[in-house]
C-alpha positions in Angstrom: 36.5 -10.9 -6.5 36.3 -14.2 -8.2 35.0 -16.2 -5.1 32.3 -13.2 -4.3 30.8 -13.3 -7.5 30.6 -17.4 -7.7 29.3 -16.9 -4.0 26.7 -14.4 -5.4 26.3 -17.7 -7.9 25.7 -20.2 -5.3 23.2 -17.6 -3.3 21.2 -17.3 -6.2 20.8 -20.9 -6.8 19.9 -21.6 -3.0 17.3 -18.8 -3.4 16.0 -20.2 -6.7 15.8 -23.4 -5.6 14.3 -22.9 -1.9 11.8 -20.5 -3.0 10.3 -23.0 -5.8 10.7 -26.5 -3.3 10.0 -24.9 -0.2 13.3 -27.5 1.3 16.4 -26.5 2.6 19.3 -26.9 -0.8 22.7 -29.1 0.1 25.6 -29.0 -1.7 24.8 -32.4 -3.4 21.3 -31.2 -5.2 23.3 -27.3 -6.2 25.8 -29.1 -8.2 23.7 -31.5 -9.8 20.5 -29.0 -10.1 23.2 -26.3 -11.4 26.1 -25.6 -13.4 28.0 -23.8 -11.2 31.3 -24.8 -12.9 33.0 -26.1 -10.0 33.0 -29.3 -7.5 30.6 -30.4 -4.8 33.3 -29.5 -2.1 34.0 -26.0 -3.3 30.0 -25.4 -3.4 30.3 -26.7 0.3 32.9 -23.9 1.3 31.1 -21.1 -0.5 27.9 -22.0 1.4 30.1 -22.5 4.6 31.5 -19.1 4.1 27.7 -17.8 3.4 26.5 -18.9 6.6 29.9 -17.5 8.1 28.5 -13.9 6.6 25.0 -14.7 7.6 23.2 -15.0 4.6 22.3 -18.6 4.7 21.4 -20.4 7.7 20.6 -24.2 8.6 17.3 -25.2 9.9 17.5 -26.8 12.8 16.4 -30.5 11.8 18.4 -30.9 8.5 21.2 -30.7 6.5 20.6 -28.3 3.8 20.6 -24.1 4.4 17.9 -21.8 3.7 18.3 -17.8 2.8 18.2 -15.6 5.8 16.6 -12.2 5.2 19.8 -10.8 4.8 20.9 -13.3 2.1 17.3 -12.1 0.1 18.6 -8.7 0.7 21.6 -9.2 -1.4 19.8 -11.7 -3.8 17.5 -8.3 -5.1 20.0 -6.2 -4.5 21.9 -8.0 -7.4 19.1 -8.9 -9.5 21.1 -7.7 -13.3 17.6 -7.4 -14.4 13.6 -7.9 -13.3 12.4 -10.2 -16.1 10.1 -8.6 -17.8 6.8 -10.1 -18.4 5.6 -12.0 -21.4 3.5 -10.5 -24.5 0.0 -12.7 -23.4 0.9 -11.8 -19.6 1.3 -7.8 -20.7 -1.8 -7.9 -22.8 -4.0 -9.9 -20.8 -3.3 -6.7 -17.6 -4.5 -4.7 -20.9 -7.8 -6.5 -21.6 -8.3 -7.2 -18.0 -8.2 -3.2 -17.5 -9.2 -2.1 -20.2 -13.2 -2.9 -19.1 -12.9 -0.6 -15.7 -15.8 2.0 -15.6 -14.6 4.1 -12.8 -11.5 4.4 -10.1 -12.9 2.6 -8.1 -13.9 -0.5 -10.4 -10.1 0.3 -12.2 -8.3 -0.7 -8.2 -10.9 -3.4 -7.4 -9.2 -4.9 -11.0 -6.1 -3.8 -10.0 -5.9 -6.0 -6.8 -7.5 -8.9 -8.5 -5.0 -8.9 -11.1 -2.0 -8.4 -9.5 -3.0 -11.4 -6.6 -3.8 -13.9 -9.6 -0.3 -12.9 -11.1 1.8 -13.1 -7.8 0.1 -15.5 -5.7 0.3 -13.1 -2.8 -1.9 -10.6 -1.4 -2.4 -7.6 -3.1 -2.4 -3.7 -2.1 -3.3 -0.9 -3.6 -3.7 2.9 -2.4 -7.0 5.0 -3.1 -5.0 8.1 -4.7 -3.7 10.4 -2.1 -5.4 13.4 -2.3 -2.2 15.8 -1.3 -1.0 14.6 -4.4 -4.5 15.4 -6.2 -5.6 18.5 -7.8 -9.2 20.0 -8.2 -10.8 19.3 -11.7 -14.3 20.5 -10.9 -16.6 21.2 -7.9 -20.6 21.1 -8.8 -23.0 22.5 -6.7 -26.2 21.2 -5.9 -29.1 22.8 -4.5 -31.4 20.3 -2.4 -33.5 22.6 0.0 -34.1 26.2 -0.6 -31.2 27.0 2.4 -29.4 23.8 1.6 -26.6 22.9 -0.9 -24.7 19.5 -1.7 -20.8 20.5 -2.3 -19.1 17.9 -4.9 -15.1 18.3 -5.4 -14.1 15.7 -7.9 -10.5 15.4 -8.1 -8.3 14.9 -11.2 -7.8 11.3 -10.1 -11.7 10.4 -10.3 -12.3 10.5 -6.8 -15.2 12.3 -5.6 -15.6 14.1 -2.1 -19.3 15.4 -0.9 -20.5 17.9 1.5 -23.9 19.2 2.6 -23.6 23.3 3.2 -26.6 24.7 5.5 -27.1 28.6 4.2 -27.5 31.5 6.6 -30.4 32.8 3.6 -32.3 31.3 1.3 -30.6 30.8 -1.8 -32.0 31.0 -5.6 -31.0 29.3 -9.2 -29.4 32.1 -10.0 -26.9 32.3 -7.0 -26.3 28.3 -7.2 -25.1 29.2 -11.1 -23.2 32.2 -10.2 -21.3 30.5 -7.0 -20.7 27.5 -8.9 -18.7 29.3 -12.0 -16.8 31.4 -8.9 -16.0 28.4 -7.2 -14.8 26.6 -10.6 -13.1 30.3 -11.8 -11.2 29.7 -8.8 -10.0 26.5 -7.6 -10.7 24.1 -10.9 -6.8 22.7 -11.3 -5.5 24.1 -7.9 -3.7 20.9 -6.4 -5.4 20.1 -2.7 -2.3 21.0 -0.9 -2.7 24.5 -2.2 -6.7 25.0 -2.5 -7.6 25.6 1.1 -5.4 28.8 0.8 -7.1 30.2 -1.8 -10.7 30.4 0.1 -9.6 33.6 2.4 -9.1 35.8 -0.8 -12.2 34.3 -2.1 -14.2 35.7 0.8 -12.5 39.3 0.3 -13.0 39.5 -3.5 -16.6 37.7 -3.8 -19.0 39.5 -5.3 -21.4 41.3 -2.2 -24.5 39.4 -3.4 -22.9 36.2 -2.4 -20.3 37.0 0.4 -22.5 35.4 3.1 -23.2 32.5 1.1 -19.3 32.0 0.5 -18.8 32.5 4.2 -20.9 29.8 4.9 -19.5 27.7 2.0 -15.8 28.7 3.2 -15.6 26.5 6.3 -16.5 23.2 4.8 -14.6 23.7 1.7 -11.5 24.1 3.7 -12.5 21.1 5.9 -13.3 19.1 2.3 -9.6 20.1 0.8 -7.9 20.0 4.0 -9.1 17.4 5.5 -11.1 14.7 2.7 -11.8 11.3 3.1 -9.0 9.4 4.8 -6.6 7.4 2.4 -7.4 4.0 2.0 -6.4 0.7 0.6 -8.2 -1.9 -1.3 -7.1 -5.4 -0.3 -7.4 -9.0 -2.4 -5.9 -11.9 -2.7 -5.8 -12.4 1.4 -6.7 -16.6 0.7 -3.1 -16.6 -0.8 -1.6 -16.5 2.2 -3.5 -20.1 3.1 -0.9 -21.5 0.7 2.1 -20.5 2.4 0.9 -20.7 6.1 4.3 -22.9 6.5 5.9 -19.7 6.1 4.8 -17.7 8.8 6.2 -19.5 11.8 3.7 -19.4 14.9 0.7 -17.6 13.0 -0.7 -15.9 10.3 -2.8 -13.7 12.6 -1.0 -10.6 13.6 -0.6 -10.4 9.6 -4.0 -10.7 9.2 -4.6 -8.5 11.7 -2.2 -5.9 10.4 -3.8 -6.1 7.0 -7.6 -5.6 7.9 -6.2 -2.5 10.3 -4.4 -1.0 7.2 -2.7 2.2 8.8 1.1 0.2 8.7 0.6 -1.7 5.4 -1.1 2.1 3.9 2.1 3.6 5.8 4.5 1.0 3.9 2.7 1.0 0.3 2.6 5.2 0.5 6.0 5.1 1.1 6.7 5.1 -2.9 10.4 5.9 -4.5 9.8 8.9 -6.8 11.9 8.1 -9.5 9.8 5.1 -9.9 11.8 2.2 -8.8 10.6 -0.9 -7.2 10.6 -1.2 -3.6 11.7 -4.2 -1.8 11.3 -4.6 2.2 12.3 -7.9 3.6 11.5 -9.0 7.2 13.0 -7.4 9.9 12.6 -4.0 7.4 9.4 -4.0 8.1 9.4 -2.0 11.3 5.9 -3.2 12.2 6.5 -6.7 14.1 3.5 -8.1 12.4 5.3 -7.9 8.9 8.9 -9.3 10.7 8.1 -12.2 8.3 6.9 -11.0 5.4 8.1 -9.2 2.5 6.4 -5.8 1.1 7.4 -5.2 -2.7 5.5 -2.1 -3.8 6.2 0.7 -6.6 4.2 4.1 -7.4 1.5 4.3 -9.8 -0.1 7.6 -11.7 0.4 9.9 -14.1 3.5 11.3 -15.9 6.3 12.2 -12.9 3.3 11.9 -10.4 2.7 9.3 -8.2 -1.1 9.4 -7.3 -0.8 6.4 -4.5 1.5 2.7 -4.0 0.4 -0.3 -5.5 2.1 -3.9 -4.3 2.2 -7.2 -2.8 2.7 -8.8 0.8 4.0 -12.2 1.4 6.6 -14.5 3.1 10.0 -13.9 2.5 10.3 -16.8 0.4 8.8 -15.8 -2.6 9.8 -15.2 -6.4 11.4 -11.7 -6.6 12.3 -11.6 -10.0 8.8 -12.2 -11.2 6.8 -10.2 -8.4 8.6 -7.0 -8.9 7.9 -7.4 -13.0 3.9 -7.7 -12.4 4.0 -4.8 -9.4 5.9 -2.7 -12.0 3.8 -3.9 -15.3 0.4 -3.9 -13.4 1.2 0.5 -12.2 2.5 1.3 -15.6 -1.0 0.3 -16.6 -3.0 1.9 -13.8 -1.3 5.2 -14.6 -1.6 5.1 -17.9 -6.1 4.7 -17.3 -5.9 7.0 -14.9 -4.1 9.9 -17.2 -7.0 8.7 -20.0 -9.7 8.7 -18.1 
């Protein structure tokens, strides 16, 4: 047990050291760079045994070992703790924030931030509307046999239809369908809304049954079916800094980024109890992202996670501190979303 946990020891340092010197660690620069407690030649075992267990690996050309995704596997597996970030870090997400005038100004911030904290690119998912729930739908009249239909969702986003009429409609109807509509669907979650527009049709009031038959189609097609997910993107010139990384190129990441389905596939992939999650490498089932790690986490309100927020970069990069900022940086976002 002894030997695993100074192993564990020597891992960590290898990890610590590689990921801020970008050059493979010997034995020599551990025990001098680290008080491991014990001699040069017992380091060299440990790492011997490391690289027997395939956690540690020597590059071709030198001496020293580098982590192999494996040994950053076990390196955040036994993090004791994620450091949490510092008062001025946590206050200036705040103030940074704070200034956002809708949800989609609050996510452009959100990716801005999170790449200046991490030094990697940043991700973060529009909220999923499954997970949304009506908080109002307005309706518009803007010819005298034409209406605009407006769902706005409890998580700001905003969804609009145009509704030809089979009759002309007056003021009075527009007032009268609008309160119906709002009577029955304002705090219906999406998942559930589409289901309620058959009984609406049966129970509408004559006067405006071939209105709501008209309206019935697209408001199923706007709950069911409403604006595909998406993700906002920043921080992509990061990645010009640790080109080394990525043996070969940095283009089928690129690529995979600007495409979005696997990275929005990854990101909305959250944990719902909240935790942090880490993918590294070959975990990435998507062989552009065989080289890079994903560290993302849920954001929203209360037990509900709205959408995934995170980071993508090379497998060399600082855990410890990334997951802190992912986690710090959706704590915030949840909290703004639940006030606004």
């Amino acid at each position: 047990m002894a030997h695993d946990e100074r192993r564990l020891q020597v891992l960590r340092a290898i990890v610590q050291d590689y990921v801020s010197t970008n050059d493979p660690v010997g034995s020599k620069a551990l025990a001098e760079r680290h008080d491991l407690g014990v001699s040069p030649a017992t380091i060299r075992n440990d790492m011997a045994v490391l690289e027997e267990q395939g956690y540690i690996t020597q590059p071709h050309t030198s001496a020293g070992r580098v982590p192999t995704d494996k040994g950053y596997r076990l390196f955040v597996d036994r993090l004791s703790a994620v450091k949490p970030l510092s008062v001025a870090e946590r206050r200036a997400i705040e103030r940074f924030l704070d200034g956002a005038v809708d949800l989609h100004d609050i996510l452009s911030r959100t990716v801005r931030l999170l790449a200046q904290l991490t030094h990697q690119v940043a991700v973060v998912q529009y909220p999923t509307l499954l997970r949304s729930a009506v908080r109002h739908l307005e309706v518009v009249q803007v010819a005298t046999a034409r209406l605009l239909l407006v769902l706005i969702t409890d998580t700001g986003r905003v969804e609009q239809r145009l509704v030809e009429c089979p009759v002309d409609v007056d003021r009075d109807d527009v007032a009268e369908l609008r309160a119906l509509l709002n009577q029955t669907f304002a705090g219906a979650k999406l998942a559930d809304a589409a289901g309620l527009v058959p009984d609406l049709l049966e129970t509408a009031p004559p006067n405006l049954r071939r209105l709501i038959a008209a309206i019935g189609a697209v408001l199923v097609e706007t709950l069911v079916e409403p604006g595909e997910d998406r993700l906002v993107i920043g921080g992509t010139a990061n990645l010009a800094q640790v080109a080394v990384d990525f043996p070969g190129s940095l283009r089928p990441l690129l690529e995979a980024l600007e495409e979005q389905v696997v990275v929005l596939r990854l990101i909305s992939e959250v944990d719902t109890g909240g935790a942090v999650l880490v993918r590294i490498g070959e975990e990435n089932a998507h062989e552009a992202l065989s080289g890079a790690s994903v560290v993302s986490v849920g954001y929203g309100s209360g037990e509900r996670a709205l959408g995934g927020l995170g980071i993508v970069g090379p497998t060399r990069m600082d855990y410890p501190t990334n997951m802190a900022a992912v986690r710090a940086v959706a704590r915030y976002v949840g909290q703004i979303l639940a006030e606004s």
